[in-house]
C-alpha positions as CSV (number, residue, x, y, z in Angstrom):
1,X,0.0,0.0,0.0
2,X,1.4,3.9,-0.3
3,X,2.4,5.9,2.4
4,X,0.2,8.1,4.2
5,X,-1.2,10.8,2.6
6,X,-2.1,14.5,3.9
7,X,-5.3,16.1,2.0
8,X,-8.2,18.3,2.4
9,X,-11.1,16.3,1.3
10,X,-11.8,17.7,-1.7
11,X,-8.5,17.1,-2.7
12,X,-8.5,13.7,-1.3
13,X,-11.9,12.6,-3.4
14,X,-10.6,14.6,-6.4
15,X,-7.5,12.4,-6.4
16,X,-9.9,9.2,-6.2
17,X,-11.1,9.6,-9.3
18,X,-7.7,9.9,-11.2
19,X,-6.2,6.7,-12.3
20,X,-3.5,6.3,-9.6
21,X,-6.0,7.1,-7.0
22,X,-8.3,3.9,-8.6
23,X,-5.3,1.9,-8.5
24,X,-4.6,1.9,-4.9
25,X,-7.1,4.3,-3.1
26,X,-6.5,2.8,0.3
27,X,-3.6,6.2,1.2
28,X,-6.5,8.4,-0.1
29,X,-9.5,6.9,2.1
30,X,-6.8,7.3,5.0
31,X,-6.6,10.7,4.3
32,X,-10.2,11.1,4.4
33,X,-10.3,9.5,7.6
34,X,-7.9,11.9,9.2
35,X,-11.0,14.4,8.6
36,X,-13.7,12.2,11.0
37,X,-15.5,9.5,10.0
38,X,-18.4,11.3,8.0
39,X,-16.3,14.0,6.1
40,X,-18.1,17.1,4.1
41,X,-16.4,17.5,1.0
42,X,-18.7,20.7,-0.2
43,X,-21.9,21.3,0.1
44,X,-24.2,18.6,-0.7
45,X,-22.1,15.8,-0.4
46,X,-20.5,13.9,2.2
47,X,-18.3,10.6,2.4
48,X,-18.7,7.7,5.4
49,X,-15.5,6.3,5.5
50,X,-15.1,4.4,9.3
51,X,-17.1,1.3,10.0
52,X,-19.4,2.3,12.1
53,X,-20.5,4.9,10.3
54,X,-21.1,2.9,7.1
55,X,-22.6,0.7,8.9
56,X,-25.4,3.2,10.1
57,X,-25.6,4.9,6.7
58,X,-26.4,1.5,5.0
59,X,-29.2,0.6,7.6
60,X,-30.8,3.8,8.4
61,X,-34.3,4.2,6.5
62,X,-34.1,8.3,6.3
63,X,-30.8,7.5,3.7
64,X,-32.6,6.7,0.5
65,X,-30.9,5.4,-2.6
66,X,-31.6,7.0,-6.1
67,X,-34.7,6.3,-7.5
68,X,-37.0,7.0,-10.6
69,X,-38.4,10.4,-8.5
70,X,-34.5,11.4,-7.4
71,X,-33.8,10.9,-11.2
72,X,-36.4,13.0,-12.5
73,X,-35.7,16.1,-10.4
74,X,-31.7,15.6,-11.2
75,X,-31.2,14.4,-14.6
76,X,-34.9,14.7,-16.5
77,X,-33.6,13.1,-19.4
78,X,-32.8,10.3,-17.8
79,X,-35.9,7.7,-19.2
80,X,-34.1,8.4,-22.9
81,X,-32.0,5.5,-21.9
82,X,-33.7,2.1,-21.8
83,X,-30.7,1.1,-19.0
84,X,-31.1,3.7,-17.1
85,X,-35.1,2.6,-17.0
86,X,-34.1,-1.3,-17.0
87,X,-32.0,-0.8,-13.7
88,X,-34.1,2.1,-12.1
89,X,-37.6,-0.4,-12.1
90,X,-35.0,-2.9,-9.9
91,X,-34.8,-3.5,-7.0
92,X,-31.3,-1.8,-7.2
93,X,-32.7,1.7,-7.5
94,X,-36.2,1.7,-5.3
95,X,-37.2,2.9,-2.3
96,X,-40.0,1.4,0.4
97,X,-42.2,0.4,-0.3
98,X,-41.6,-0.9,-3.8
99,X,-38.2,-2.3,-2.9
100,X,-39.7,-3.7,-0.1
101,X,-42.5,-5.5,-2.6
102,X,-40.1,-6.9,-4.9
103,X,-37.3,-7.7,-2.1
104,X,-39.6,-9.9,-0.6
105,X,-40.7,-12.1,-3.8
106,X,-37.1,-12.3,-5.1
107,X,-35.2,-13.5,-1.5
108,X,-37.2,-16.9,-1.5
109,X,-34.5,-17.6,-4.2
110,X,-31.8,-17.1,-2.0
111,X,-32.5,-18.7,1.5
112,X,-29.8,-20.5,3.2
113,X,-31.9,-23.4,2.7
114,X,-31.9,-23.4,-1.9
115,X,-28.3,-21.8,-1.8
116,X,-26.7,-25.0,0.5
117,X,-28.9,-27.2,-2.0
118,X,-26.3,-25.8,-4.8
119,X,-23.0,-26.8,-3.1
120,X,-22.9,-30.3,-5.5
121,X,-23.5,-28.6,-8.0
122,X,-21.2,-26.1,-7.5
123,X,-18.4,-28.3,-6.8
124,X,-19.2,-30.0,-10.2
125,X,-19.1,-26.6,-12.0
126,X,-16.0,-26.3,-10.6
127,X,-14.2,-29.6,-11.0
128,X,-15.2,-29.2,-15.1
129,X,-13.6,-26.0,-15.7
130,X,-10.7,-27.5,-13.2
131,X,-10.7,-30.2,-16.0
132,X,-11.1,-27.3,-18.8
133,X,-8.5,-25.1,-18.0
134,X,-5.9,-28.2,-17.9
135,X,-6.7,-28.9,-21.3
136,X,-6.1,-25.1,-22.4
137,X,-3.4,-25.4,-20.9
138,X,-1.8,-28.2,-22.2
139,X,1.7,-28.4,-23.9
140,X,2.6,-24.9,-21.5
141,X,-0.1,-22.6,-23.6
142,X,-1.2,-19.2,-21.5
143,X,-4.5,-19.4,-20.0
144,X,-6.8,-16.4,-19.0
145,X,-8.0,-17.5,-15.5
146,X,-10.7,-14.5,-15.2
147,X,-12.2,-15.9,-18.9
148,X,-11.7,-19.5,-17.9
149,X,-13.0,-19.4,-14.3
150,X,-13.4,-16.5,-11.9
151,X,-15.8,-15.4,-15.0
152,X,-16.9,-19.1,-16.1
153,X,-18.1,-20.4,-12.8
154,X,-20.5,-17.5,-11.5
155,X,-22.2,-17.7,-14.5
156,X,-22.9,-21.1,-14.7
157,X,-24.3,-21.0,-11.2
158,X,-26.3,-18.4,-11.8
159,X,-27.8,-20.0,-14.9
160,X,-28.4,-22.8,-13.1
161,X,-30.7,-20.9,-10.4
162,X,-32.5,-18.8,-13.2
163,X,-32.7,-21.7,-15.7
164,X,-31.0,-20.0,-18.9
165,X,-30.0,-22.4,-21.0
166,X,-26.4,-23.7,-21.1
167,X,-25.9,-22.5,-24.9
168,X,-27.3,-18.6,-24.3
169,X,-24.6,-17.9,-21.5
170,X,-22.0,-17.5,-23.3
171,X,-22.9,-14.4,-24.9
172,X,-24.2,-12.8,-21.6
173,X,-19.8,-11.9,-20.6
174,X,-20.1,-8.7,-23.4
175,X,-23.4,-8.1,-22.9
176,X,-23.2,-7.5,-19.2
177,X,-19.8,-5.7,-19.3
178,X,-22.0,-3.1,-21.6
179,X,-24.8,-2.9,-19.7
180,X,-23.5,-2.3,-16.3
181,X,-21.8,0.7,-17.1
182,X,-25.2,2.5,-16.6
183,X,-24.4,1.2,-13.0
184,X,-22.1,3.9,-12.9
185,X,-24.3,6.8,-12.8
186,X,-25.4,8.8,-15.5
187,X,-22.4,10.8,-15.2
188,X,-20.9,8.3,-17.4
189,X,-23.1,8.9,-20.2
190,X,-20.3,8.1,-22.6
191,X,-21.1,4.7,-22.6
192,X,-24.6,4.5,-22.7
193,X,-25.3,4.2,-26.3
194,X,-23.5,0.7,-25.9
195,X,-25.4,0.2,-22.2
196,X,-28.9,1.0,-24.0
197,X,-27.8,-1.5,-26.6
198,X,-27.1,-4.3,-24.3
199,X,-30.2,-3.4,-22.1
200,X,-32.3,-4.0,-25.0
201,X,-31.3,-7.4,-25.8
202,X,-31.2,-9.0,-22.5
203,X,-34.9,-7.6,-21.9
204,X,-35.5,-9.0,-25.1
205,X,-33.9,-11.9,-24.3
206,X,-35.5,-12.7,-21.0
207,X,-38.2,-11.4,-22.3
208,X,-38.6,-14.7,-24.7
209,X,-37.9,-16.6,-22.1
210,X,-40.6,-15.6,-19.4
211,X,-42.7,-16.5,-22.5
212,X,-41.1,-19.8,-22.3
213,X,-41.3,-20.5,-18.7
214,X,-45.7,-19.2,-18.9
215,X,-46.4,-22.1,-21.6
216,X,-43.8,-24.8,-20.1
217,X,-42.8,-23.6,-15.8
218,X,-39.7,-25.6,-14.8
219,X,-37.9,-25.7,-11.4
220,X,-35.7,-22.4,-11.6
221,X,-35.7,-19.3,-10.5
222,X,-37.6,-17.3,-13.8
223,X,-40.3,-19.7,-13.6
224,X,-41.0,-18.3,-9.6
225,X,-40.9,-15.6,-10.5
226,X,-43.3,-16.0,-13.4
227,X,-45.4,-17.5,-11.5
228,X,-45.6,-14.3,-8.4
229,X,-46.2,-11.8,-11.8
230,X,-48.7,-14.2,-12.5
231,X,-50.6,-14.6,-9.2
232,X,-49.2,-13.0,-6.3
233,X,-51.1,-10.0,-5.0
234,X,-48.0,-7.8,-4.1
235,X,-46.7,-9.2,-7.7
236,X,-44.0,-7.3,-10.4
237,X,-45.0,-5.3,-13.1
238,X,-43.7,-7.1,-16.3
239,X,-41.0,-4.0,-16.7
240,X,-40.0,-4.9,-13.1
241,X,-40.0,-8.4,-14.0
242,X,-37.2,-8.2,-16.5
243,X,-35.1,-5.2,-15.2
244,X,-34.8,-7.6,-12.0
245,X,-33.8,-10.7,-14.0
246,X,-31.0,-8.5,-15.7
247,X,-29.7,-7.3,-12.5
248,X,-29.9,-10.9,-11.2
249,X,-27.8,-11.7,-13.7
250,X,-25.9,-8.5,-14.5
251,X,-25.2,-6.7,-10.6
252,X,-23.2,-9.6,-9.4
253,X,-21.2,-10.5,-12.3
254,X,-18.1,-8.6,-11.0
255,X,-18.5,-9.3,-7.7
256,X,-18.3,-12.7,-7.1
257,X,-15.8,-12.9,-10.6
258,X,-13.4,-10.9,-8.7
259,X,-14.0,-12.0,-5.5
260,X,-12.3,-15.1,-6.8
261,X,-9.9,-13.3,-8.4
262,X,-8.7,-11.0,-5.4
263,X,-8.6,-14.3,-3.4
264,X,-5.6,-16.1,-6.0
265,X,-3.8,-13.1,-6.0
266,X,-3.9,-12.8,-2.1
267,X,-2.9,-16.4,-2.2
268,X,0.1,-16.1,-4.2
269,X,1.3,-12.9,-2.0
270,X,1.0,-14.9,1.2
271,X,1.9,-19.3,-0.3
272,X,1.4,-20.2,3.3
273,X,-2.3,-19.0,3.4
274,X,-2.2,-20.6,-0.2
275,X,-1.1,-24.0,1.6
276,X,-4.0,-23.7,4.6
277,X,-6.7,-23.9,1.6
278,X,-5.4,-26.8,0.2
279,X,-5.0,-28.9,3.5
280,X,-7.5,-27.4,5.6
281,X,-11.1,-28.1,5.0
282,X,-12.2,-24.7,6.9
283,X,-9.8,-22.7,6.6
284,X,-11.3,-21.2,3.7
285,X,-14.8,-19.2,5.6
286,X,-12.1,-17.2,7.2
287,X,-9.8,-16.8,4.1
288,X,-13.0,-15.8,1.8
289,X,-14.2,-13.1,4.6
290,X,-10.4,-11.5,5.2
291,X,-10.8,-11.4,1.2
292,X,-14.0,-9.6,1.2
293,X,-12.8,-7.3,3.7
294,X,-9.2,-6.5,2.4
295,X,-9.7,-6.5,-1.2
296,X,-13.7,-5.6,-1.7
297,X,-15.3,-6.7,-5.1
298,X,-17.4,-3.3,-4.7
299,X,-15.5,-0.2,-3.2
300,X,-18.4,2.4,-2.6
301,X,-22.4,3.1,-2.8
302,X,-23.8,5.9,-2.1
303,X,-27.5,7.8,-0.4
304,X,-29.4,11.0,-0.6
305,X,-30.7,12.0,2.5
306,X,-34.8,12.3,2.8
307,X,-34.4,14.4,5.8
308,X,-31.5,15.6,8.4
309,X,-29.7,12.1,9.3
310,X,-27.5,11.7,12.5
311,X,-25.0,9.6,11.3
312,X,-22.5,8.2,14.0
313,X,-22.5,12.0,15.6
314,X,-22.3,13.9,12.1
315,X,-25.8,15.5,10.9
316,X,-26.1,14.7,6.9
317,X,-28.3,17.6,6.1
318,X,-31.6,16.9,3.8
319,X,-30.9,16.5,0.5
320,X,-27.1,15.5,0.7
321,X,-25.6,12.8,-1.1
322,X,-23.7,10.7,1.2
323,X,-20.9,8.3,-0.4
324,X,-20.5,4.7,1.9
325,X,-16.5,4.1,1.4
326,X,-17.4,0.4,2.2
327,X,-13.5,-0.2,1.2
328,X,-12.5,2.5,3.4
329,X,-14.9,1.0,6.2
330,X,-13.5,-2.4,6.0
331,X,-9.7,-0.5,6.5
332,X,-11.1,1.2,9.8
333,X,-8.1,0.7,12.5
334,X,-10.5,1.7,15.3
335,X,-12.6,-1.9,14.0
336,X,-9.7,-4.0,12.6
337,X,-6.6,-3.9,14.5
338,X,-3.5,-3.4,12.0
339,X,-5.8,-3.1,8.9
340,X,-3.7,-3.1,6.0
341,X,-2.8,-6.6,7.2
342,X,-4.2,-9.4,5.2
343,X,-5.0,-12.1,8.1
344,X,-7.6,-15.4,7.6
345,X,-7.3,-15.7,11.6
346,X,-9.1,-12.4,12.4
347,X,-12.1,-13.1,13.9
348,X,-16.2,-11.4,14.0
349,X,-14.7,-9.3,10.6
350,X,-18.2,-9.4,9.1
351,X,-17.0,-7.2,6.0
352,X,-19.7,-5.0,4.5
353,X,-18.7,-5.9,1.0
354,X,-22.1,-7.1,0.3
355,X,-23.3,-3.9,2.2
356,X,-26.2,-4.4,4.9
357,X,-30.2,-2.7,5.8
358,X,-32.2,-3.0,3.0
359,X,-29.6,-3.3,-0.3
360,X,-27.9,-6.3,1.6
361,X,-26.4,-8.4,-1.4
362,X,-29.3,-10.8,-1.8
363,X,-26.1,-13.3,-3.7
364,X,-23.5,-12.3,-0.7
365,X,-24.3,-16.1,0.5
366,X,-24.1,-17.6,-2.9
367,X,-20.9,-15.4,-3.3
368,X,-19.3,-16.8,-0.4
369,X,-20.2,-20.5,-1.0
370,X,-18.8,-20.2,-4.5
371,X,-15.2,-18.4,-3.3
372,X,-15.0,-21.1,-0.5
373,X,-15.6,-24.4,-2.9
374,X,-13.4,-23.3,-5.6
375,X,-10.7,-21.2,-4.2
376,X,-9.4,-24.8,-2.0
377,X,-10.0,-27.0,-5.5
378,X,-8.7,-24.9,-7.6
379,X,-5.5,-25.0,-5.6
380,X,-5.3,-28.2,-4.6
381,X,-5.5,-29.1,-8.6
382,X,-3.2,-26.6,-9.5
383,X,-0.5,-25.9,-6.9
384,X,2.0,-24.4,-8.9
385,X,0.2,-21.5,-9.0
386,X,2.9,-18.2,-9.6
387,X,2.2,-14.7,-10.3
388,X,2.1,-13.9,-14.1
389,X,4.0,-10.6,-14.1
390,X,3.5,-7.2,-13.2
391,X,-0.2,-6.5,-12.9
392,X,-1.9,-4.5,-16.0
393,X,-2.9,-0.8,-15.5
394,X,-6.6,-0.9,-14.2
395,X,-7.9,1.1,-17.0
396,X,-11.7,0.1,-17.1
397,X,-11.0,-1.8,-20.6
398,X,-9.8,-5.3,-22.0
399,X,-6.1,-5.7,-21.3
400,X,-3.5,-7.4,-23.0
401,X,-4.1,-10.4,-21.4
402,X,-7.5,-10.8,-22.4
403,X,-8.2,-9.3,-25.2
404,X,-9.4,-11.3,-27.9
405,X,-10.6,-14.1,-25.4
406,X,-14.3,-12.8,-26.0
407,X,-16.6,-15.0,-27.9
408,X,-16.6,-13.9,-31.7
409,X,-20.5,-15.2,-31.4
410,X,-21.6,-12.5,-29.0
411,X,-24.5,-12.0,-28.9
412,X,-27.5,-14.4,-28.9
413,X,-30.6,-12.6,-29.3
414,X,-33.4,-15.3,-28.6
415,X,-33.4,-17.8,-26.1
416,X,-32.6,-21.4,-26.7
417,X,-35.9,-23.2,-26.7
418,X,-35.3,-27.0,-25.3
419,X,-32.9,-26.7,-22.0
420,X,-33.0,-25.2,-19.2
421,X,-29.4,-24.2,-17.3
422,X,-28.8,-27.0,-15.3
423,X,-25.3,-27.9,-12.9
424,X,-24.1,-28.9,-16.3
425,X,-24.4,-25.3,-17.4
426,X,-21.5,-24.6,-20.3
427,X,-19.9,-22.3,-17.5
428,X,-20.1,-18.7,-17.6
429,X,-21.7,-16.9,-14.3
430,X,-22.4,-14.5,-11.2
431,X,-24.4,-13.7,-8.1
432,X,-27.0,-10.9,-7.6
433,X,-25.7,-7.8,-6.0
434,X,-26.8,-4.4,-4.7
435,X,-24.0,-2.1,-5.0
436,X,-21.3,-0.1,-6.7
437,X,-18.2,-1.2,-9.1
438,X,-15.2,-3.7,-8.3
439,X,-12.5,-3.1,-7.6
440,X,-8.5,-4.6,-9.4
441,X,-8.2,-8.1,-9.2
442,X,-4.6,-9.1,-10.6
443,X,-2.5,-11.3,-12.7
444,X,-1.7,-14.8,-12.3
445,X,0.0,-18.1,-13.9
446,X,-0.1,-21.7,-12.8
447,X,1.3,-25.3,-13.7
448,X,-0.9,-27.8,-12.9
449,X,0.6,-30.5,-11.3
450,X,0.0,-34.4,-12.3
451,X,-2.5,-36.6,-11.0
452,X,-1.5,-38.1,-7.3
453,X,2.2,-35.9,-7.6
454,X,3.2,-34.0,-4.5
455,X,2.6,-30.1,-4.3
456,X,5.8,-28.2,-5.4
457,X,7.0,-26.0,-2.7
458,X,9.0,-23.4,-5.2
459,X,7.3,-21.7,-8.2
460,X,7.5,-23.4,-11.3
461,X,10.3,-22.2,-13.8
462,X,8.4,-19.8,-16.3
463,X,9.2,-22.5,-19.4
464,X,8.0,-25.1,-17.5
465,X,4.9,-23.4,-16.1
466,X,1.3,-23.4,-18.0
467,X,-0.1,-20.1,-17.5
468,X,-3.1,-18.6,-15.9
469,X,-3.5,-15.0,-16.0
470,X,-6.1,-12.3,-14.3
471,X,-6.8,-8.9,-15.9
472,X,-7.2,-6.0,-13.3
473,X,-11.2,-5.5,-12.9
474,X,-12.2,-2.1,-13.3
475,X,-11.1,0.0,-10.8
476,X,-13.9,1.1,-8.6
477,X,-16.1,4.3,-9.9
478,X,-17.6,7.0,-7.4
């Protein structure tokens, strides 16, 4: 990490946004702290950078997130874009009681109960790309990791539990990475010609299939929800039906990818952590959580305040915009002793990653189950993991190591009419997530050992080594 930093605040958040400050932000939300923790930066906004205080911010009813009506009063053109609509009739950008509707019908997809159901299937996901990625890899050839897995394995999952069919996933990769930049706010209205575009053929495309799942209901997610549209009396509106199936599928596509990702890296930084996941069973719950917490998929949300908010002794005046620095929260030295530490052992870290109130992740448990299954297989297949190289600049596009891995099919416009995702899914995946953008995740190579041989202790010699590389994620966006 940098060395400490001293800034004024506005200096401090004006530096987050520049591309050194999105590589490694962690001197800047320091510097913030120095200033409390809930910091005016000029009037009308604020940033919540200790725990505590996010904490508060993310439960507290009065702090509202943006919505239709916010929209309207702030950027009246706003409806011209179809993902700004898509996204802003889901559950991502309501308020109570709408978001409290369509919470409720969407959680019974997530209960502890359906998510441990997925565990055999998950490890099945995972042992086939295992058995994919030493194939691509055979005779020493270069394999992207992110494409291959961190990216491969949500998707599938999250096929499985909406019941897309195997063949349409693997299109979804450039079609979500399009569409979520209207995640970003519509101050990023560069890229929402492309966003609009992609918005417009996943509605269409789950569009088709709610069709589908009316005429013939199957045992997935879609059809549930079909079915409490259809019947229930507190039930979706068909344009709240499909902008919450593209966020289902969409909102937690970088999270859990680079939740996996941030977790190698981490493990090649520290080999004997890297060692704990392959040879003991729990050591990974701990390992995941210390990864949520030190290296966040999702850096920052933010809420407007519906009327004067006491938050941890700082009034947020009516009106304000209030940024959560969940990154900078989950760094708080006055919660986690010696913070810039990466440590499995700590204990009660409960990260808020995922956030918490209202917006908690409805995929944080699906997430976690995912990151602690593969992360211990993956290693134990492969445990001549290595770094690739210095990390690529986290620019917010395709670098060198993955570009042209994209399918040249893209983009499949109809769905596939005879099957249903299943654990067999063709891999590609991601969990549901309320939040803001990911953070870096960074590059990494690997030699897969033989069947039944003994882990090597030292890295594998570059010409001897098949290679597995990770692209920084974008950096995170305020």
């Amino acid at each position: 990490m940098s060395q400490p930093v001293t800034m004024q605040p506005r200096e401090a958040m004006a530096a987050l946004v520049a591309p050194e400050g999105r590589r490694d932000p962690y001197a800047l939300y320091d510097a913030l702290r120095a200033h409390g923790d809930v910091v005016p930066v000029k009037p009308g906004l604020m940033v919540a950078v200790g725990y505590t205080a996010c904490s508060r911010a993310l439960r507290e009813p009065r702090l509202l997130v943006q919505d239709a009506r916010s929209h309207d009063r702030l950027y009246p053109d706003w409806r011209s874009h179809s993902s700004l609509r898509g996204f802003t009739e889901s559950v991502l950008y309501t308020n109570p009681p709408d978001h409290s509707r369509m919470r409720r019908l969407m959680s019974a997809g997530f209960t502890p109960r359906r998510v441990a159901a997925l565990e055999p299937a998950i490890v099945r996901m995972t042992d086939r790309l295992l058995d994919r990625m030493a194939d691509l890899g055979t005779g020493g050839a270069p394999v992207d990791f992110m494409a291959e897995f961190a990216y491969r394995l949500p998707v599938a999952v999250i096929g499985a539990m909406l019941g897309v069919p195997d063949d349409d996933q693997i299109w979804f990769r450039d079609a979500v990475e399009d569409v979520t930049v209207a995640l970003e706010g519509i101050s990023r209205s560069s890229g929402l010609t492309a966003a609009d575009r992609a918005m417009d053929e996943l509605s269409a495309y789950f569009a088709g299939l709610i069709e589908q799942r009316r005429a013939h209901p199957a045992d997935d997610l879609i059809s549930a929800l079909v079915e409490a549209h259809e019947t229930d009396g507190e039930r979706f509106t068909e344009d709240e039906l499909i902008g919450n199936l593209v966020l289902l599928l969409a909102a937690g596509f970088d999270t859990t990818t680079h939740l996996l990702g941030h977790g190698l890296s981490l493990a090649f930084e520290h080999p004997r952590y890297a060692l704990r996941l392959r040879t003991e069973p729990g050591f990974a719950a701990g390992y995941v959580e210390e990864t949520l917490r030190y290296a966040p998929p999702v850096h920052a949300t933010s809420r407007f305040a519906g009327a004067d908010v006491d938050v941890a002794g700082t009034t947020v005046p009516e009106g304000t915009k209030l940024l959560v620095l969940l990154a900078a929260g989950n760094r708080d030295p006055e919660r986690f002793p010696l913070p810039h530490r990466f440590d499995p052992g700590r204990l009660d870290v409960q990260p808020l990653s995922f956030g918490a109130g209202a917006h908690f992740c409805l995929g944080a448990p699906l997430a976690r189950v995912e990151a602690r299954i593969a992360l211990p297989r993956l290693l134990d297949r492969f445990p001549g993991l290595v770094p690739a190289g210095a990390p690529p600049t986290a620019t917010g596009s395709s670098s060198p190591a993955t570009s042209g891995s994209r399918s040249p099919s893209r983009r499949r416009r109809t769905p596939s009419p005879s099957r249903t995702g299943t654990e067999t899914a063709n891999a590609d995946g991601r969990a549901p997530c309320e939040g803001a953008r990911p953070s870096a995740s960074r590059g990494v190579l690997t030699r897969p050992r033989s069947s039944g041989a003994p882990a090597p202790s030292p890295p594998a010699r570059a010409a001897d080594a098949r290679r597995w590389r990770t692209p920084h994620a974008r950096p995170p966006a305020w």
